[in-house]
N, C-alpha and C positions, 0 to 999 in steps of 0.2 A: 504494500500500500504506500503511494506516494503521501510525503508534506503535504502538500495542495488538497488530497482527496481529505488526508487525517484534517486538518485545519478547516473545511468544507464539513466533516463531520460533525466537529467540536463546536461547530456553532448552531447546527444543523439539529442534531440528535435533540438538544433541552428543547426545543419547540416541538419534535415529536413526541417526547414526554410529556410536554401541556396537556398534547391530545389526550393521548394514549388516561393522562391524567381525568380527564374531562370526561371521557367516556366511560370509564370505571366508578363515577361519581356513587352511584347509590353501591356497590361493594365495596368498604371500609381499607377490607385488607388485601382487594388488587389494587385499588388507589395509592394506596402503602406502597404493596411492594412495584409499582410501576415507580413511584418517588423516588424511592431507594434504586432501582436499577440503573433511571436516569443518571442520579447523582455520580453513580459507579462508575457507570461508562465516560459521562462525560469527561470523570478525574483522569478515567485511564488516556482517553484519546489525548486530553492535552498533556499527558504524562507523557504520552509518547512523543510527544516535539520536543522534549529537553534534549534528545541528543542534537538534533539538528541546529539549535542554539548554542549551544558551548561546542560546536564545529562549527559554528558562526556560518553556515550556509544559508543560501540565499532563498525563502521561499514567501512568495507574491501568490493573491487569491487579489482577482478583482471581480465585483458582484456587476457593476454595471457602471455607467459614466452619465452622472447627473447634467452636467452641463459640461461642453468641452475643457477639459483641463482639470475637472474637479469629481474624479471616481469616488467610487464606495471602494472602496479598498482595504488587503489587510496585508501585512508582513510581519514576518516574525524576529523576536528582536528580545534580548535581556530582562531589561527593564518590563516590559507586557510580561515575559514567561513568570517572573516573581507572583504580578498581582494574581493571573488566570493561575497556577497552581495554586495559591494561598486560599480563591475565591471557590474553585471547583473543590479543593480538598476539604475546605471547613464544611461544605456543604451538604456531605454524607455526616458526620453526627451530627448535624443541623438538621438535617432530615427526621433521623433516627429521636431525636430529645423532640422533635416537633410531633410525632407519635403519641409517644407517653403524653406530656401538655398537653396536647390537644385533646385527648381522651379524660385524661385525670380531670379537665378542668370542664368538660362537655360542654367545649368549644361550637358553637353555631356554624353554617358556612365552611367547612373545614373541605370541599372539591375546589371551593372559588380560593381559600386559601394556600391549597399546596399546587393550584395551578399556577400561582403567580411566580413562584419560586421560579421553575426552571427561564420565564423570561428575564427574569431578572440577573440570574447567570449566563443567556446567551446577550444580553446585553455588556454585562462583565467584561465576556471575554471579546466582546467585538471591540471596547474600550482599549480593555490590553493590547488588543493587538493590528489597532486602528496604524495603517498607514500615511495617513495625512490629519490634520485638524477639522479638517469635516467629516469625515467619519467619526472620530474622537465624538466630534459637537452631536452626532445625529445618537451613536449608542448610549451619549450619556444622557439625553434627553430618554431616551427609553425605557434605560434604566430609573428616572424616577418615575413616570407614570408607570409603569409597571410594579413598583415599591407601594406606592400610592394606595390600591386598595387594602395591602396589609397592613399600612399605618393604623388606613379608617377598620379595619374587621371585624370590630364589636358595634359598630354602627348607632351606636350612641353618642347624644349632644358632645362627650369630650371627643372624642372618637372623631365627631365630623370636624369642632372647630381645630384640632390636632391636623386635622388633616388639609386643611385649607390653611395654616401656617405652613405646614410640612413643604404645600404645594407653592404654597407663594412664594415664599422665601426663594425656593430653589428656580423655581422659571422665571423669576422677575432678577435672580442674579446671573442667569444664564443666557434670556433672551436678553435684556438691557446692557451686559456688559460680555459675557462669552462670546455671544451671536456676533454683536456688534466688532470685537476682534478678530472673528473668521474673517466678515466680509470685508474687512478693512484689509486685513492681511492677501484673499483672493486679490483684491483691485491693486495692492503693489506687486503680486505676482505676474496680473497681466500686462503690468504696464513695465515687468522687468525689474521691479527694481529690488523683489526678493528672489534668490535663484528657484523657490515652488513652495507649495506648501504643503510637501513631507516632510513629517519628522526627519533632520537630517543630523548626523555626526558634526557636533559644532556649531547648530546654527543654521537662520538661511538668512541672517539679517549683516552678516560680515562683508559682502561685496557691495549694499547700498548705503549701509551704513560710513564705510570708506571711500566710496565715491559721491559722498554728499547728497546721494537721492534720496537717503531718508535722513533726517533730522533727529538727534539723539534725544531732544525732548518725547517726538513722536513714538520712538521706539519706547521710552520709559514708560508712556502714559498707556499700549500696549500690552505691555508688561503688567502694571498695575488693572485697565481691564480684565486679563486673563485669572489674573488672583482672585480679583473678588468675584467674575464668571463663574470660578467653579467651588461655586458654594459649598458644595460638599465636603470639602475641608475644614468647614466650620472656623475658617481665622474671623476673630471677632473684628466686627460684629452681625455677620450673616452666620450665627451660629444658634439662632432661635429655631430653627427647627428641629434641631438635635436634640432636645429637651421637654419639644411638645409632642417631637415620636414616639414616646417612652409610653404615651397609653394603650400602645398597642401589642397584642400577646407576646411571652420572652422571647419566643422561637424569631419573632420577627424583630425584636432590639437586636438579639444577638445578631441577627444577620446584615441589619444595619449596618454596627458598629467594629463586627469583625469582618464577616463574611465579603461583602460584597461594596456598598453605599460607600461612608468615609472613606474605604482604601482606593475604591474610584476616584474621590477629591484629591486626595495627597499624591495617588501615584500621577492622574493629572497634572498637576502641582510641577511635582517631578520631572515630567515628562518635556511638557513646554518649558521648563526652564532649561533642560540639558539639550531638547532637539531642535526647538523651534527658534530662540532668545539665543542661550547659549550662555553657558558658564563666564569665559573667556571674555568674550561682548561684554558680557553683562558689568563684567570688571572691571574691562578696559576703559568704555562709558560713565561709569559710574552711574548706572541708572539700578536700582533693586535694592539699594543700601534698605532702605524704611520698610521693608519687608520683615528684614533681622528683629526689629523693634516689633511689629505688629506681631508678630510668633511669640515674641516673648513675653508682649504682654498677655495677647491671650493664655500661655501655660500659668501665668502668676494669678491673674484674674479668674478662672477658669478652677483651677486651683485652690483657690480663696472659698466662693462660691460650695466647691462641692464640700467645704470642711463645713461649712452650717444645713448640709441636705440631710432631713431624716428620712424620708425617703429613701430606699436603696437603690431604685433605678436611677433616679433623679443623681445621685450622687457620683452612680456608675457614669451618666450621661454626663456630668461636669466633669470629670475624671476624662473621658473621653476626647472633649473639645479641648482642655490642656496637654494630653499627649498625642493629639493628630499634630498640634504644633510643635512637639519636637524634629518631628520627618520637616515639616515647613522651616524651622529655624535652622537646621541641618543643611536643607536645600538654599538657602537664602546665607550661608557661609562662603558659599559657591567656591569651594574647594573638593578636589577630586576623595579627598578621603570624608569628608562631611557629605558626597553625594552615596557615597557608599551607606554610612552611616544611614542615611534616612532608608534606602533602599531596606537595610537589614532590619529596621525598627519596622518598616511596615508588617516584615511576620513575628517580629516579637510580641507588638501589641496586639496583633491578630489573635494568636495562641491566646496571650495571658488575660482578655479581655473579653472573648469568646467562653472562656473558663467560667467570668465572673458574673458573667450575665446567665449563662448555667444554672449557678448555682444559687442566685439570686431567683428565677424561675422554679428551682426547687425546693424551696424553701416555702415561695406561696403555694406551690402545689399543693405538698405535704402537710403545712403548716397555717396556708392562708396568711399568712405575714407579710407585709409590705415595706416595715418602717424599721430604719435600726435601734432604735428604740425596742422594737419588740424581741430581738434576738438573747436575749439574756440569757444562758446555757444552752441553746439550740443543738454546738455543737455536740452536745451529749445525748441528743434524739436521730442528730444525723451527722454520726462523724465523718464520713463520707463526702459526704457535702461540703460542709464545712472546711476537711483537709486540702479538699480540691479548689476553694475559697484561697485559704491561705495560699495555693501553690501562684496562683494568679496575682496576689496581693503582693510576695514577692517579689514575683516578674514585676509589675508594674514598677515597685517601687528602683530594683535594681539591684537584689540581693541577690548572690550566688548559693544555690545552682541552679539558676532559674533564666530562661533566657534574654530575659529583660534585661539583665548586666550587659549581656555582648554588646546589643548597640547603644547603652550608655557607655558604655566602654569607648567605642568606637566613636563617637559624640564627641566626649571631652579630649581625645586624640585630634579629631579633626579641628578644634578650635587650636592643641596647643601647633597644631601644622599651621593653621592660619595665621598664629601667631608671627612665624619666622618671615611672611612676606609686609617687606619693608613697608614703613607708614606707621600711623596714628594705631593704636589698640585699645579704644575704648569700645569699640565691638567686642573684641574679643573677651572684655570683662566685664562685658554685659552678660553675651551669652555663659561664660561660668558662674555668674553669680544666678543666672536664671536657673540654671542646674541642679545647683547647689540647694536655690531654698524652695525651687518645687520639689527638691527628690526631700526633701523635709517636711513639707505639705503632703506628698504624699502619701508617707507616712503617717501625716496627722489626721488624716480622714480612712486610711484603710483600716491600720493595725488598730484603733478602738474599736471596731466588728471584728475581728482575729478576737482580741481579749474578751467582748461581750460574751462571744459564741464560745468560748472552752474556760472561762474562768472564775465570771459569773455564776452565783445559784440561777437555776430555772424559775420563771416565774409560780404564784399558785398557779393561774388558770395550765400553763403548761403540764404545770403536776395532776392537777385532776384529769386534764384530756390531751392523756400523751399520742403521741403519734411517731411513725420512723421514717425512713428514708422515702422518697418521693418513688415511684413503676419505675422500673428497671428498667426501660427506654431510656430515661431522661441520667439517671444514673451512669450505665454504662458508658451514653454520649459525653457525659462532665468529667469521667476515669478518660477517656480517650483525649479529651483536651488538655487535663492536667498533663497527661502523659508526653503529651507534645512539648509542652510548657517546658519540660523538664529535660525533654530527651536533644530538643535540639541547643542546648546549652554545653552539651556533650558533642552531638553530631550534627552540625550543621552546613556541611560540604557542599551541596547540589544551593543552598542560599547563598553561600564563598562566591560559590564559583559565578552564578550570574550576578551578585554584586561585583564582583572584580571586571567582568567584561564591561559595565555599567561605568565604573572610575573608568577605564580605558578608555571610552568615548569619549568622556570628560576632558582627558589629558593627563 
């Protein structure tokens, strides 16, 4: 089987599984098992293009040609291979915990909800592995209205107005500022004065920029549309619908927040800034500086915020919008080791985030608990849970052995490399001290749930109506995410290897 057919697959197969979904509707458990099979396949088919990436070959799928000059296109490429494995793999025990939840909680709607899944991972990976900016711009559009109805799926007043922020936020910062960068970008391509608009190694704004056909203001303000275009990064302050998604069942925060949505914002983020802008450019210009600050304050701010949530989603979601801005603050160091850096944090926080929303899902299952407040010995009704809790809470934070160290690791390396290129370093002592007292916040909003949950007596009501661990669905899926959590701390080689091709582009 050829690249082209496998990659023609990979996008192909999750839309037969809608069907295949759709039509299984009133049997529970072919519905199931058609979810689950999609989820399989699809991990495998895009599993199978890792080799032809780290053999850096060359494989182009084009769907069709919108207007001359400006295909639906896709190629495969580093950077994509990261989000589309991270996106397809979390998606089999997202599946699998979406089971147990759904069931445990006698979830309404549960055909119109596991059909939305697989669009919303053939949206994923057509992002990942979007060959120009309009492709980018068309799958990520898709990807939120396809998200869309799992925000709203309990269809209640929070439900709707959650979901008309969800929807606002994101299309009024994609069509008003994203959109508006494409077309602006297409009209200097026809007029030459960008060399196209494929993601390209380096850039495509270094031949106009150097011949005066674009203006380095222009290119800046560019720049700055594309940021705030892709909302889904949540850099403040288009970060309000990350917080109003949270009323919608876990199975769908989690996939939010690990799976599929932010990692589309950030690796976007990523992407236009290393293929389209250009690291180098962007330096040599000095246009991108205010960026480093807008990451930073969003982690501090963001931060702040989730230490007064008693809420647990709500807290998980503030936690969220401060660590999507580490990959951003990362990217905005515009050093080849600080791009690596965010590259590797996007599956750190994948793992240990996916974990947390897990286990937060489990807990209301079992327990009906929402609030941290109410967790006071829990840990001792569901150690399980809770273990898998804490493996997540370390990752976030950046304790070893958990893989949340590596790309803080990696983070504070790429500032002290920043450091040595000549000039002023008050950036550089921004972003360490930003480091410094978020990975201190972190702490101060995670580990008081660690303590409630195993230290704490149990409440009375808990003691008269004990309860245990949440249906083995939802369990085995939060064993399997800890397990990730933990294991690529140890082994993380196939994320090495295309972060390392990722810096090479860079320079």
């Amino acid at each position: 089987m050829n690249a082209e057919l496998i990659l023609t697959l990979a996008l192909g197969v999750p839309l037969l599984g809608t069907l295949l979904i759709v039509m299984a509707g009133r049997v529970p458990n072919l519905r199931e098992a058609f979810t689950l099979l999609t989820a399989l396949v699809t991990f495998g088919l895009v599993a199978s293009l890792y080799p032809y990436v780290i053999h850096q070959q060359q494989v182009r799928l084009e769907l069709l040609s919108v207007i001359p000059g400006v295909p639906l296109a896709f190629k495969l490429e580093p950077l994509g291979m990261v989000y589309a494995l991270v996106a397809t793999l979390l998606w089999i025990p997202n599946s699998l915990y979406a089971f147990g939840y759904m069931r445990g909680n006698n979830e309404k709607h549960q055909t119109r909800f596991y059909a939305c899944f697989p669009l919303a991972i053939a949206s994923a990976i057509g992002i990942a592995f979007a060959e120009n900016i309009f492709t980018m711009f068309v799958f990520y559009e898709t990807l939120t209205f396809s998200t869309f109805p799992l925000v709203t799926h309990k269809g209640n007043s929070d439900a709707v107005k959650s979901g008309r922020i969800y929807l606002g936020v994101l299309l009024t910062t994609s069509v008003c500022f994203q959109l508006l960068a494409v077309m602006w970008i297409v009209a200097l391509a026809n007029q030459g004065d960008v060399s196209s608009i494929d993601f390209t190694r380096g850039g495509i704004f270094r031949e106009g920029l150097a011949s005066n056909a674009i203006d380095p203001g222009i290119f800046g303000l560019l720049f700055f549309l594309y940021i705030y275009g892709i909302g889904k990064a949540a850099v403040m302050p288009v970060h309000r619908w990350l917080p109003a998604a949270m009323v919608a069942p876990t199975p769908v925060s989690a996939f939010l927040h690990a799976v599929a949505v932010v990692k589309a914002g950030v690796f976007c983020v990523i992407k236009v800034t290393v293929y389209v802008f250009g690291v180098d450019t962007l330096r040599r210009y000095d246009q991108g500086g205010w960026l480093l600050y807008a990451a930073g304050g969003t982690i501090l701010v963001g931060s702040l915020i989730a230490l007064f949530q008693d809420n647990l989603k709500k807290r998980l979601a503030y936690s969220t919008i401060s660590q999507l801005s580490y990959i951003v603050m990362a990217t905005a160091l515009l050093t080849p080791l600080s791009i690596f850096a965010a590259v590797v944090h996007i599956v750190a926080h994948a793992f240990g985030k996916i974990t947390l929303f897990f286990a937060a899902g489990s807990v209301y299952t079992a327990g009906h608990k929402t609030q941290v407040s109410q967790l006071d010995g829990i840990g001792r009704r569901m150690p399980w849970t809770m273990g898998a809790f804490t493996v997540g809470t370390l990752s976030m934070i950046g304790v070893p052995p958990v893989v949340g160290l590596v790309s803080k690791w990696y983070l504070i390396n790429s500032v002290i490399e920043s450091w040595r290129i000549p000039g002023g370093h008050f950036d550089e002592i921004f972003a360490l001290t930003v480091i410094l007292l978020s990975t201190l916040l972190n702490a101060g909003y995670f580990l008081p749930i660690v303590y409630r949950a195993f230290f704490k007596p149990l409440s009375d009501a808990d003691q008269k109506h004990p309860h245990g661990e949440a249906p083995w669905p939802i369990v085995t899926a939060l064993m399997f995410t800890a397990g990730l959590t933990l294991f690529f701390f140890f082994w993380n080689k196939p994320v090495m290897e295309l972060a390392e091709l990722v810096r090479r582009a860079v320079g």
